[in-house]
BAKE-215658 format. One record per residue (C-alpha): x, y, z. Coordinates in steps of 0.1 Angstrom, whole numbers, plus 2048, in hexadecimal, padded with zeros to 3 digits. Layout:
<pts>
XYZ ...
</pts>
This chain:
<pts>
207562459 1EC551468 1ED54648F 1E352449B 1E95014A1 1EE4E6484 1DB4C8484 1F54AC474 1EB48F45C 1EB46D46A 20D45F469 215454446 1FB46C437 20848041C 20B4A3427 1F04AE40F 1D74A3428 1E84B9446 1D14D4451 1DE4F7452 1CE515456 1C852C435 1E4543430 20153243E 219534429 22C50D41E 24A509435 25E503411 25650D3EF 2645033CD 2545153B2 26450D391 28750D39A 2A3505382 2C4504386 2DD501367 3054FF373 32451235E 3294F034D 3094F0341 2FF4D6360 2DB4D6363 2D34D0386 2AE4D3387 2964DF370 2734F0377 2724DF395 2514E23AA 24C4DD3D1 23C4E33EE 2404D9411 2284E442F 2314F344D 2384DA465 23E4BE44B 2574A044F 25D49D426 27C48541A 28E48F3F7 29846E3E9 2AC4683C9 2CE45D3BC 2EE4733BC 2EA48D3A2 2C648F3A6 2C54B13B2 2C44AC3D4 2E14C43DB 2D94DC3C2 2B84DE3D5 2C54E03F7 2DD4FA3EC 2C050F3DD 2AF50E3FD 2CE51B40E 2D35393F2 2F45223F1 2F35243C7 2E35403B2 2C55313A2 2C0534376 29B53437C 27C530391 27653C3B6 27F52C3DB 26F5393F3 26E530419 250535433 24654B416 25F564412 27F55E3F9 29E54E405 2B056B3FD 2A558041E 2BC58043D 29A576452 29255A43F 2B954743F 2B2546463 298531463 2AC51A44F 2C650145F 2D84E744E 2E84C9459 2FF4BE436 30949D42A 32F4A942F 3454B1450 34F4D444C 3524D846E 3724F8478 38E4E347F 39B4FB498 37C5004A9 36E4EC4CA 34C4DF4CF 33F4F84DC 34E5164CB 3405074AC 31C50E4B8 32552D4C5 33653C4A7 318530495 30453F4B0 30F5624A8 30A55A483 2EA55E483 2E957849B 2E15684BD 2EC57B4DC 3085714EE 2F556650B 2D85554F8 2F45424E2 307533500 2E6529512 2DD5174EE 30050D4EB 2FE4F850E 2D94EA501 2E54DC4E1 3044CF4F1 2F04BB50B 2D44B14EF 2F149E4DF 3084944F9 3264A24F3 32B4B1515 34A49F517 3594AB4F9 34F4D24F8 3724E04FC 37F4C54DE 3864D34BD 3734C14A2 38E4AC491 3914974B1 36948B4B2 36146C4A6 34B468485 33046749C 3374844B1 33D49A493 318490482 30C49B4A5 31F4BE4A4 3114C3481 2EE4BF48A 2EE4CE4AC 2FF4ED496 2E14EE47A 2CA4F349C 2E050B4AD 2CA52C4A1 2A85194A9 2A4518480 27E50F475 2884F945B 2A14E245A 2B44D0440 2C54B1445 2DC4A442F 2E147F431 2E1483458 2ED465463 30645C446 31E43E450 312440476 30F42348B 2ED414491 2ED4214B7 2F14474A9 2D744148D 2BF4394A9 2CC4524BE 2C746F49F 2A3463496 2974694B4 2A64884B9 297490497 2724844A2 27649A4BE 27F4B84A9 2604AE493 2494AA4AF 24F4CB4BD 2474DC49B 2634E1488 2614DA462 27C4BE457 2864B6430 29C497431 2B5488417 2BE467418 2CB44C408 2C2432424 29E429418 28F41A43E 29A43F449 28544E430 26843C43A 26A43845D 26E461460 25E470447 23747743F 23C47C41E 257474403 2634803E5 2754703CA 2894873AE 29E47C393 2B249237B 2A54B138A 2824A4386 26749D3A2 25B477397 2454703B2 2354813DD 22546B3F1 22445A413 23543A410 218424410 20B43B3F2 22A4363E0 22B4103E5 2054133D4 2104283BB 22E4153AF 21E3F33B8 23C3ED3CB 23D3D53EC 2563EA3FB 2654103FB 2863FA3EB 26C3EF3CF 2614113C8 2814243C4 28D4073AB 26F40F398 270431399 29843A390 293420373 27C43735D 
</pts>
């Protein structure tokens, strides 16, 4: 792969316009993928996409959309019916490329009998850090999102708040180059939410590439450079948010989501 630094697009410039240099690889790629369930569930269907390195990109859409059956794709959570995922390049299916994924899901499935900070270590040795390296990374992540005081507390004593912290500072444990969140900040306070965007711009800013689901519209388009909308396993619509509004004549990112889960 190619070495060098990436210009980005202005902010609110659809990804398309980001510069990279010839060869580098999209941080995601969907190529066809289809997904048909036992029951004869279709999740998604020939379902096309690409996000660039170092791309913020939102997924928005209603439940049973596809979102999960994407995310889970991406993971090699589910086995796929058709088509090709491939990540940085390389399919998801190689022990090299799950490390450079980390995911941050919707749920708490945090160990109950585990502490704070034996969660991130255990995860840690997951993905086959060192002992020494995980512990140092361990005490960083901890500090990052201030549960010092509650590192030796097993997870079913955190607050809601605490616990969507632990799940975040978890997907980032193994330094992953792409991370998923999962509605990230799902029934949090407003304090928190603030707390966890920044965070998240920070993450961003140093180069890591971010895909977002969300059903809180505002986070969508105060994060993300470029959105997507899906709808029965279908891509409807990628664009900046101000090229969505155009698109869908819409006043508002509200306006265009009406308009676009109502064809």
């Amino acid at each position: 792969m190619a070495v060098g630094l990436r210009r980005r697009s202005p902010r609110g410039a659809p990804s398309s316009l980001i510069e990279v240099f010839r060869g580098d690889p999209p941080a995601l790629e969907l190529r066809g993928l289809t997904k048909r369930y036992d029951d004869g569930t279709l999740g998604v269907e020939r379902f096309d996409l690409s996000v660039p390195d170092g791309a913020f990109f939102g997924l928005l859409g209603p439940n049973g959309a596809g979102k999960t059956t994407l995310i889970s794709a991406v993971c090699n959570l589910i086995r796929i019916t058709a088509g090709e995922v491939l990540v940085f390049g390389e399919p998801t299916s190689s022990l090299r490329t799950r490390r450079w994924i980390g995911l941050a899901e919707q749920d708490i499935n945090l160990d109950r009998f585990l502490t704070v900070r034996e969660t991130l270590l255990y995860h840690g040795g997951y993905f086959g850090m060192e002992r020494a390296d995980a512990e140092g990374r361990a005490d960083e992540m901890i500090d990052l999102f201030e549960l010092g005081a509650k590192a030796g507390v097993v997870a079913p004593k955190l607050s809601g708040g605490q616990r969507r912290r632990l799940l975040l500072a978890r997907a980032l444990m193994h330094r992953p180059r792409l991370i998923i969140l999962d509605e990230p900040t799902a029934g949090v306070d407003f304090e928190l939410r603030q707390e966890l965007w920044s965070t998240i711009r920070r993450l961003h800013a140093d180069g890591t590439t971010i895909l977002l689901t969300t059903h809180y519209l505002e986070e969508a388009e105060v994060l993300c450079e470029e959105i997507a909308l899906i709808r029965g396993g279908r891509l409807i619509a990628r664009d900046s948010a101000d090229g969505l509004r155009r698109h869908f004549g819409a006043d508002t990112l509200q306006g265009v989501y009406v308009k676009a889960m109502a064809g």
